[in-house]
MIDOSE-1310 file (N, C-alpha, C; in nm, 2 decimals, decimal comma, always signed):
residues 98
xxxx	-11,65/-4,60/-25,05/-11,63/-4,49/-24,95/-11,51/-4,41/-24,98; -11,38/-4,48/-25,00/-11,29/-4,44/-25,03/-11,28/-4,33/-25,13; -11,32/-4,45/-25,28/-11,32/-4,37/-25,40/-11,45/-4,21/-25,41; -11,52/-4,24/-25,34/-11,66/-4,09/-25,37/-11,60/-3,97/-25,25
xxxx	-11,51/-4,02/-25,15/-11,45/-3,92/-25,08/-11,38/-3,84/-25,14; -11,25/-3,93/-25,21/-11,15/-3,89/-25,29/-11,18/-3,79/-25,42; -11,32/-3,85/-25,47/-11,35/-3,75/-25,61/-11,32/-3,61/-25,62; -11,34/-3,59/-25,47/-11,35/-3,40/-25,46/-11,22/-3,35/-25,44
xxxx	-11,10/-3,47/-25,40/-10,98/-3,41/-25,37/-10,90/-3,33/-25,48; -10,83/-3,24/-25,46/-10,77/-3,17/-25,59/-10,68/-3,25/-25,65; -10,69/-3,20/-25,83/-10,67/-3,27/-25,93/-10,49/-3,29/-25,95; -10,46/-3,21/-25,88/-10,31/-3,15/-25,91/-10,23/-3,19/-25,80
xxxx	-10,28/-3,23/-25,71/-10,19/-3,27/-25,56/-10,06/-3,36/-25,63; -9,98/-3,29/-25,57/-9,85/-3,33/-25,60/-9,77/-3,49/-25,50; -9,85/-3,53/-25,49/-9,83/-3,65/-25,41/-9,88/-3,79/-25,45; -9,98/-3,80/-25,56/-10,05/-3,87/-25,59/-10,14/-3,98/-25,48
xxxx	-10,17/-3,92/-25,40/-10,24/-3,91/-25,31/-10,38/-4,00/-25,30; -10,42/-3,92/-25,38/-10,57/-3,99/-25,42/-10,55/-4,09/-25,50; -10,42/-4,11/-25,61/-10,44/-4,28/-25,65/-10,42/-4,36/-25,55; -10,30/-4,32/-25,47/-10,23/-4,46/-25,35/-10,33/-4,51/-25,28
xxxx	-10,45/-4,41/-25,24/-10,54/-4,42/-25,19/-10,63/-4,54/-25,18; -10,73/-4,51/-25,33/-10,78/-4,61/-25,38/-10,73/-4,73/-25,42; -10,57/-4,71/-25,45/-10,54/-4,90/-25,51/-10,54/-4,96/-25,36; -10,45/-4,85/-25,24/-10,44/-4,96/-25,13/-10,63/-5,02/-25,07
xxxx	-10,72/-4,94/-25,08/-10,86/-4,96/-25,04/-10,88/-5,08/-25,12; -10,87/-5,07/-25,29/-10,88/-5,20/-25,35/-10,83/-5,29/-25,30; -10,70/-5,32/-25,30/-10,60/-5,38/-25,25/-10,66/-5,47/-25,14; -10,69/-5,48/-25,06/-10,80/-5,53/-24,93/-10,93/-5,60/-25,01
xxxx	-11,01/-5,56/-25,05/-11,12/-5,66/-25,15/-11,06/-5,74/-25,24; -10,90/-5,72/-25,32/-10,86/-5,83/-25,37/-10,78/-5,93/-25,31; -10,70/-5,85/-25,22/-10,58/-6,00/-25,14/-10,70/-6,10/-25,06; -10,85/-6,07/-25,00/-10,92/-6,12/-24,95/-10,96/-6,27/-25,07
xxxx	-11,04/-6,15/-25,22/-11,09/-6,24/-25,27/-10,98/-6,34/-25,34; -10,87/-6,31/-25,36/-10,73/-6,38/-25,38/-10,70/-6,51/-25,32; -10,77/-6,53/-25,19/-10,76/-6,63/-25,12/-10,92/-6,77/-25,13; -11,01/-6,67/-25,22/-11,11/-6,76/-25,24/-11,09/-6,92/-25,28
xxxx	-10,97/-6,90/-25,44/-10,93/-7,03/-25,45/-10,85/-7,10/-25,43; -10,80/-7,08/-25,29/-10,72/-7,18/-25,22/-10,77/-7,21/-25,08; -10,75/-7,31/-25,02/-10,79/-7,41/-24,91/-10,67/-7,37/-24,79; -10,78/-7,41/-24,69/-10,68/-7,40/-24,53/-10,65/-7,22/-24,50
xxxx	-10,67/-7,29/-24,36/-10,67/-7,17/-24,25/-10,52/-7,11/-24,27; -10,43/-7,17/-24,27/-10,30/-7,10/-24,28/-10,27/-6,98/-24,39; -10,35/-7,05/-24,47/-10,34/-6,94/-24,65/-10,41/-6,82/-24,60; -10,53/-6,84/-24,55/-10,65/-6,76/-24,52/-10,62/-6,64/-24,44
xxxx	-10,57/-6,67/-24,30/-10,47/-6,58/-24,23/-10,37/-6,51/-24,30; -10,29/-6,55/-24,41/-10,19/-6,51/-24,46/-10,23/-6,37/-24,54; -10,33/-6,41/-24,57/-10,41/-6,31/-24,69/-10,50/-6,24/-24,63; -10,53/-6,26/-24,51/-10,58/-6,14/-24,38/-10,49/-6,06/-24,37
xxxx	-10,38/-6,11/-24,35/-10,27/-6,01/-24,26/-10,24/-5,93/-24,39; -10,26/-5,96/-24,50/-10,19/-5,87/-24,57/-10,29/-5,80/-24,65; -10,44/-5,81/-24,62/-10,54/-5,72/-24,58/-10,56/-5,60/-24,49; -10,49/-5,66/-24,37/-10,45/-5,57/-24,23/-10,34/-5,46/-24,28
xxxx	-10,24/-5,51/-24,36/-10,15/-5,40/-24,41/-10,22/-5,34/-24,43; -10,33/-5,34/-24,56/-10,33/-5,27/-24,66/-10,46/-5,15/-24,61; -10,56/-5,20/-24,50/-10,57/-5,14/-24,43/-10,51/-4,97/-24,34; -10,40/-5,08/-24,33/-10,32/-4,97/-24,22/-10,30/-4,87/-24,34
xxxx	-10,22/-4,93/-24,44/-10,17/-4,80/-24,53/-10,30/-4,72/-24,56; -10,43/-4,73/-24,58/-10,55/-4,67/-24,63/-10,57/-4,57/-24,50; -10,55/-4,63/-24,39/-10,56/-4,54/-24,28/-10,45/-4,38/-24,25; -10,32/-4,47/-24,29/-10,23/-4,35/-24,29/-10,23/-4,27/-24,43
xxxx	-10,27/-4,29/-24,52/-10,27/-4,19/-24,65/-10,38/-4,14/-24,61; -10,55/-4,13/-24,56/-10,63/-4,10/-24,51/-10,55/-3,96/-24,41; -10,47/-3,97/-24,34/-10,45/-3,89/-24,23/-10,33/-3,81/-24,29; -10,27/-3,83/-24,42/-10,14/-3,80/-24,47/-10,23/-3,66/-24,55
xxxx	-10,40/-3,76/-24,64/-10,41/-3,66/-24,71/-10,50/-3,54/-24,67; -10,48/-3,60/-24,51/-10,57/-3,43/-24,40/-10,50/-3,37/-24,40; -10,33/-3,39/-24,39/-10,26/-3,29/-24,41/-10,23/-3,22/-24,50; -10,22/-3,27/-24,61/-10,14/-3,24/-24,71/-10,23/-3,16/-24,83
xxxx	-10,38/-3,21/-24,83/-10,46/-3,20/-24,88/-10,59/-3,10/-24,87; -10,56/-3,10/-24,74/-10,65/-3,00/-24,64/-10,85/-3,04/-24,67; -10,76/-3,17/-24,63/-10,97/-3,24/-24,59/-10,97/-3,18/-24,49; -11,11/-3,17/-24,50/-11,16/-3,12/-24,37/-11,20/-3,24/-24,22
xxxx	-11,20/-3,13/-24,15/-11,23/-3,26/-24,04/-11,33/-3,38/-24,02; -11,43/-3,32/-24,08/-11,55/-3,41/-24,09/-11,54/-3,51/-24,14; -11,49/-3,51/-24,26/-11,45/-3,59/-24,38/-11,34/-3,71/-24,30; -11,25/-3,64/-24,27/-11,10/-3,73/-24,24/-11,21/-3,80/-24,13
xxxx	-11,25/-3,76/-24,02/-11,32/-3,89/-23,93/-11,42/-3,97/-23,96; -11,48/-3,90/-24,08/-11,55/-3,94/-24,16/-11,52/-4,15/-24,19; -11,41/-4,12/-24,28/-11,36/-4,16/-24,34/-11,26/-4,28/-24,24; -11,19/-4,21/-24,13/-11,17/-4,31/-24,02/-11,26/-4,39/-23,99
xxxx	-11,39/-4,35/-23,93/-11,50/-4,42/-23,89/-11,53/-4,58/-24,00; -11,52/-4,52/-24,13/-11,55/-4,63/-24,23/-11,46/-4,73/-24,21; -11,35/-4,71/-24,22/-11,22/-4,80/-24,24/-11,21/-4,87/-24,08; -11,26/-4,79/-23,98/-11,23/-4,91/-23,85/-11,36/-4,99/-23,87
xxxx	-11,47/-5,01/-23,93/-11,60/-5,01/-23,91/-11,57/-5,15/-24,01; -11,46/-5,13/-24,09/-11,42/-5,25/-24,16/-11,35/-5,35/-24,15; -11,24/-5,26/-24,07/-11,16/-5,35/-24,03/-11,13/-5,41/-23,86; -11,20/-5,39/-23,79/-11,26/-5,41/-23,68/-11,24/-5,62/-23,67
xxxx	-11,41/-5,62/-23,79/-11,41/-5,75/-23,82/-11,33/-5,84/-23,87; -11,25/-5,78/-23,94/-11,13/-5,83/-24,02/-11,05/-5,88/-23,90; -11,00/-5,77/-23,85/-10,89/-5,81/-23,72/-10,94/-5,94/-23,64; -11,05/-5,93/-23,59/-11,16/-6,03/-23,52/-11,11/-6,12/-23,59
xxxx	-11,18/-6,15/-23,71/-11,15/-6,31/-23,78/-11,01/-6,35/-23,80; -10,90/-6,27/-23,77/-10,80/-6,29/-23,87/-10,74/-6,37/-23,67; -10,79/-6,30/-23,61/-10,68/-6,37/-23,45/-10,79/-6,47/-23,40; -10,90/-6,49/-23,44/-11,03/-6,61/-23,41/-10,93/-6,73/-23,49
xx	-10,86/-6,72/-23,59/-10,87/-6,85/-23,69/-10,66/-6,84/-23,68; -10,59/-6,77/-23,55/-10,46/-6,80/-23,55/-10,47/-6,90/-23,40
């Protein structure tokens, strides 16, 4: 979602914007799968929360690059909608298992 939004963003934005973007989006599919090979709920939460970061930051460069970038509105809620639609569950599991 992240990355096919980002494609159209301009190539030259002086903020690097569209990289921070996608590594923090990655960032979240790996600190998750990161936790596959280790045991217990404590680890597990640990590597949620720092999913939740990484989250958060995707949300605020999202809104950084409406500004700066001049997405359009569709797009930017677009693009909200996906990331709560993800992280919703996330948050759920991550306070089910504290």
């Amino acid at each position: 979602m992240i990355s096919e939004s980002s494609r159209g963003w301009p190539r030259g934005e002086a903020f690097g914007l569209t990289s921070q973007v996608r590594r923090a989006a990655g960032s979240v599919v790996a600190t998750i799968a990161e936790e596959q090979g280790r045991r217990g709920a404590p680890e597990f939460v640990h590597h949620l929360s720092i999913a939740d970061g990484s989250f958060s930051e995707v949300e605020a460069l999202v809104l950084v690059s409406s500004r700066f970038l001049s997405i359009d509105n569709p797009t930017e809620d677009r693009l909200l909608q996906q990331v709560s639609a993800v992280w919703r569950p996330l948050r759920g599991l991550m306070i089910s298992l504290r």
